[in-house]
N, C-alpha and C positions, 0 to 999 in steps of 0.2 A: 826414766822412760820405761815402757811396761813394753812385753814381748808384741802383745798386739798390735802398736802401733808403728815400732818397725819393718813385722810382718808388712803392715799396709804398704808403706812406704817404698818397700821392697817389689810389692807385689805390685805397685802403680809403675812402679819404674820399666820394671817385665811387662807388661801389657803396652806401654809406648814404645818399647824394643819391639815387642811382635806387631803393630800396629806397621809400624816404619816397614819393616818385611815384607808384611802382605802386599803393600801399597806398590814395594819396589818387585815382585811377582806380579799385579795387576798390570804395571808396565810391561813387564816380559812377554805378560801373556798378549796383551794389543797386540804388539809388534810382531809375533806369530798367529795373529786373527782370530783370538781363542775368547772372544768378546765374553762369552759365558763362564768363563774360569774367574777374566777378572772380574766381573758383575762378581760373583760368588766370594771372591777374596776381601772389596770393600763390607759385601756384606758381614762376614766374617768380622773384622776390625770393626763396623759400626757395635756389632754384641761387646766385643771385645769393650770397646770405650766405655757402654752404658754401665756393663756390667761392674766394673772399678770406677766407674765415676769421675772419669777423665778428661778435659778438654779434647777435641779431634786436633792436632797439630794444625798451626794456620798452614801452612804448604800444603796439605791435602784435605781441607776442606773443599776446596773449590776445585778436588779432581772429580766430583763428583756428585751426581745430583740429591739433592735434599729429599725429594718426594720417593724417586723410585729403585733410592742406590745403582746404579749404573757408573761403572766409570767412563766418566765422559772424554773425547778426545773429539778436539776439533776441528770439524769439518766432515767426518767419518760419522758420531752419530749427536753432534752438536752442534750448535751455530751461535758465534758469537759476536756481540755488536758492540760497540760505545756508542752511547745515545745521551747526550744533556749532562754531563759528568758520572754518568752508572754504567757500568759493565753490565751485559744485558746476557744472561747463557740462555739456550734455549735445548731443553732435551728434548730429540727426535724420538725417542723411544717412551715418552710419557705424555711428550705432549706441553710440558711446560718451561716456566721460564722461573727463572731467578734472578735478581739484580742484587748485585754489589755496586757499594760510592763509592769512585776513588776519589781519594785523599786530593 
């Protein structure tokens, strides 16, 4: 195996490590009302993920919205329904909606 692709390997792994971070900081930051730290920390990890070319972990795709990265928390600046077997998120701050099926 050639240095390069260890490199990679190594470097993908680092970026899921800091990804996990940020995600558990956007939590800290809700819970002291700092909405705009964690808006800023998802964004951060979305670069992070394109950049190395890495699945978003399933546990924190759905903290957040697709359109406008905001991390969403519910009831605060989200609203979420089950409607006909889909989870239905709605972000207050964009305006829109997203649906997941569950299984």
């Amino acid at each position: 195996m050639s240095k390069n692709k260890i490199d990679k390997k190594n470097q993908k792994k680092i970026a899921k490590k800091r990804i996990e971070k940020l995600f558990l900081q956007a939590e800290v930051n809700v819970q002291k009302k700092r909405f705009d730290l964690a808006d800023r920390y998802v964004h951060i990890a979305r670069k992070i993920q394109m950049r190395y070319q890495i699945r978003m972990p399933k546990k924190f795709k759905r903290k957040f919205c697709k359109h406008c990265y905001s991390y969403l928390v519910p009831n605060v600046n989200s609203r979420v329904r089950i409607n006909r077997g889909k989870i239905i998120v709605y972000c207050k701050n964009c305006n829109r909606y997203m649906r997941f099926l569950i299984k």
